[in-house]
C-alpha positions in Angstrom: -1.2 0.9 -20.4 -2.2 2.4 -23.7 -0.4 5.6 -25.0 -3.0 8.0 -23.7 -3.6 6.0 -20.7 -2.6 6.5 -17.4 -3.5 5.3 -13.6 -5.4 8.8 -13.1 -7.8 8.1 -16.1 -11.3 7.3 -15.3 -11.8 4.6 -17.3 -8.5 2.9 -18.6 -8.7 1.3 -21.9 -5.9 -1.2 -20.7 -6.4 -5.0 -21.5 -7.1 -6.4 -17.9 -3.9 -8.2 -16.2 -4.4 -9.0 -12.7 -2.1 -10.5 -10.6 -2.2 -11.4 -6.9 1.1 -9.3 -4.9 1.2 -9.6 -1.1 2.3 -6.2 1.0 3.4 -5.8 4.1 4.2 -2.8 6.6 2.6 -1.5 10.0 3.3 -4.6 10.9 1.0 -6.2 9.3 0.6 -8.3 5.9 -2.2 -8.2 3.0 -2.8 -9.9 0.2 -4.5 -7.8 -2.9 -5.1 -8.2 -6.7 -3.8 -5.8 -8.7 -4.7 -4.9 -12.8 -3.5 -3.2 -15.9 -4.4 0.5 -16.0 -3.5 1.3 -12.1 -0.6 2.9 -10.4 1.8 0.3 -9.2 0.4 -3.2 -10.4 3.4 -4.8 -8.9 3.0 -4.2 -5.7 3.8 -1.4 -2.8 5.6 1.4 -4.7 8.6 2.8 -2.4 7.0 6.2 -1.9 3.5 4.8 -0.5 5.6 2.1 1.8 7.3 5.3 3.3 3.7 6.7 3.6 2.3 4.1 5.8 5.6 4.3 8.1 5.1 7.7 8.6 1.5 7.9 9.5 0.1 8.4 13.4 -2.4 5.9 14.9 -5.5 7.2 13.4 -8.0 9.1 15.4 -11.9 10.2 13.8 -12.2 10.1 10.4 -9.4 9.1 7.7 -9.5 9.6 4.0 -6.8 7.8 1.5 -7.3 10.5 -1.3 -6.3 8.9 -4.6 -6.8 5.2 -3.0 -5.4 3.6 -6.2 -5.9 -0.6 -5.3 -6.2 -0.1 -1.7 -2.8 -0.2 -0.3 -2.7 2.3 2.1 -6.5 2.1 3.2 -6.6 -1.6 3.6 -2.7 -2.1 5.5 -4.4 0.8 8.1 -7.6 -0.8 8.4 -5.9 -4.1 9.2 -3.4 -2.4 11.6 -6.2 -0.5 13.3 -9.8 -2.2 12.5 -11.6 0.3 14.9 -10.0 3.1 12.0 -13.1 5.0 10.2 -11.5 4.8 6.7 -12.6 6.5 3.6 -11.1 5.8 0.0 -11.5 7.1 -3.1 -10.4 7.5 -6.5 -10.6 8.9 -9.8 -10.0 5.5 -11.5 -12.8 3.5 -11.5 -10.8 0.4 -12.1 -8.5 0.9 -9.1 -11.4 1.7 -7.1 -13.4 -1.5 -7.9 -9.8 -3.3 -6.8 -9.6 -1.2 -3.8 -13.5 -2.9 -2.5 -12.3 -5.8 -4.1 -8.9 -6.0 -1.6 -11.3 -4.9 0.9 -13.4 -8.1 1.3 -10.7 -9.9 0.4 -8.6 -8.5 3.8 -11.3 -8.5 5.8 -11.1 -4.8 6.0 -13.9 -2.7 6.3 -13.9 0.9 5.2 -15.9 3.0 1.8 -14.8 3.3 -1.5 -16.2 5.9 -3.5 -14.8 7.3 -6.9 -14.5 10.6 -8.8 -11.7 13.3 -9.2 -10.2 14.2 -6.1 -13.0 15.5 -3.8 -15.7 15.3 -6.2 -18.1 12.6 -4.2 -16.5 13.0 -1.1 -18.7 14.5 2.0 -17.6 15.4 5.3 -14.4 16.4 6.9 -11.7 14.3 8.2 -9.0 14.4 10.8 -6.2 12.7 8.8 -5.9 12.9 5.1 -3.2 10.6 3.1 -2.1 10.7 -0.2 0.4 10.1 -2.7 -0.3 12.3 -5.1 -0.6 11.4 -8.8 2.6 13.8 -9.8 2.3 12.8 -13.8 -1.4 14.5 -13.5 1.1 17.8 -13.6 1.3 20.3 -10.3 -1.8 22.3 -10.3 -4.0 19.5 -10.1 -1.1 17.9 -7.4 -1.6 21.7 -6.0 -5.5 21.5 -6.2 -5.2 18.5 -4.1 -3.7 19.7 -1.1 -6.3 23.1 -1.0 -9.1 21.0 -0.9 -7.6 18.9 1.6 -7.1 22.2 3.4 -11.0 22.7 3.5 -11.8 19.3 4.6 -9.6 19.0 7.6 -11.2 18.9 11.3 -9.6 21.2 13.8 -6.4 19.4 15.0 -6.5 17.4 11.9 -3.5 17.1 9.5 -2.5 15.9 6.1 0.4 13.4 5.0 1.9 13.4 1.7 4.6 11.8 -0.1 6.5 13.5 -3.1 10.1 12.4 -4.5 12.4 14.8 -4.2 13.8 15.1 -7.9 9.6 15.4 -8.6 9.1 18.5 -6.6 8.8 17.8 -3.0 10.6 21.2 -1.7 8.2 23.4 -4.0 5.4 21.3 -2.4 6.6 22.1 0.8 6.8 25.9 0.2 3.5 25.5 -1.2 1.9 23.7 1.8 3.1 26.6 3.8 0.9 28.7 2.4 -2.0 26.4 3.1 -0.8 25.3 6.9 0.5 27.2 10.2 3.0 24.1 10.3 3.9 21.6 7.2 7.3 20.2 7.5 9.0 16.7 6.3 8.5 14.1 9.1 10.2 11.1 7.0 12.9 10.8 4.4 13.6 7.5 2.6 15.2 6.4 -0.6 14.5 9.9 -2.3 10.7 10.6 -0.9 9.7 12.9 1.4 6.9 12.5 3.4 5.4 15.6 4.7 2.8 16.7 7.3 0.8 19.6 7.0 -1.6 21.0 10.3 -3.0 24.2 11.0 -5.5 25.5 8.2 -5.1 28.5 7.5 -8.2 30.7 6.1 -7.8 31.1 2.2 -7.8 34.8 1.9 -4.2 34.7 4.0 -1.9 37.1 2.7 0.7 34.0 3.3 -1.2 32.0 0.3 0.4 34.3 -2.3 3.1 32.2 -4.1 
């Protein structure tokens, strides 16, 4: 990437670089293409692999908020093909990837692109995401109150933060969003945690 560029730009000016990386996890294997100017060309970071471990059978609706290449929406699609995945992205390169991987897996799910939320109708019943920490924590923080808004009753969100990158203050945080948010998996310094219950915004409990 260039100096001022980084995988949560909408357009990177990166020189294209794609490579072919295979992933596996769920139990299941995929093959994607990967380019300069996305999170994680080389293949599944350690924090998204302990993601897709973590994550229920899916049930309704699913959105992977902040899709990057397709990782985590095409390995769940391929696990569960009867899965109603959504995927989208604020980097229009990695979102072109993600439809790319898509086809190329077989998988069938939409990919739409814009900043968090932006172009993103409906509500959902799981929401997954590894946030883009390096975007800094009130747009990490923004993330998770939109998700709060767009959950179905019953519904819940996953999300994986390192420890040493804030994942106990995102926990605290979450509990101001959520009746229950609590870390459900622990591996090689991330945290994955879920978050249920919405609670309305005007709580008294949302004051941090």
């Amino acid at each position: 990437m260039t100096s001022s560029d980084h995988y949560y730009t909408a357009e990177p000016a990166s020189a294209h670089d794609r490579r072919v990386v295979r992933c596996a996890a769920l139990g299941v294997t995929a093959e994607f293409v990967t380019d300069a100017g996305v999170f994680s060309r080389d293949g599944l970071d350690t924090g998204t692999a302990a993601l897709l471990e973590a994550l229920p059978e899916p049930a309704g609706r699913v959105l992977d908020l902040g899709c990057g290449w397709g990782a985590v929406g095409v390995l769940l699609g391929k696990r569960w093909p009867g899965a109603q995945i959504v995927m989208t992205d604020v980097n229009c390169r990695a979102a072109s990837l993600a439809r790319e991987n898509l086809r190329r897996n077989g998988v069938s799910a939409e990919v739409l692109t814009g900043d968090g939320f932006e172009n993103v109708p409906g509500s959902f019943d799981l929401i997954v995401t590894n946030p883009p920490i390096r975007a800094g924590k009130a747009a990490v923080y923004r993330l998770f109150a939109d998700a709060r808004a767009r959950l179905n009753p019953g519904g819940a969100l996953y999300a994986v933060i390192r420890k040493q990158q804030g994942a106990p203050s995102a926990l605290k945080y979450l509990r101001t969003l959520f009746s229950s948010a609590e870390v459900v998996r622990r591996q090689s310094g991330f945290h994955v945690i879920r978050a249920q219950g919405a609670l309305p915004p005007e709580n008294p409990r949302q004051r941090v």
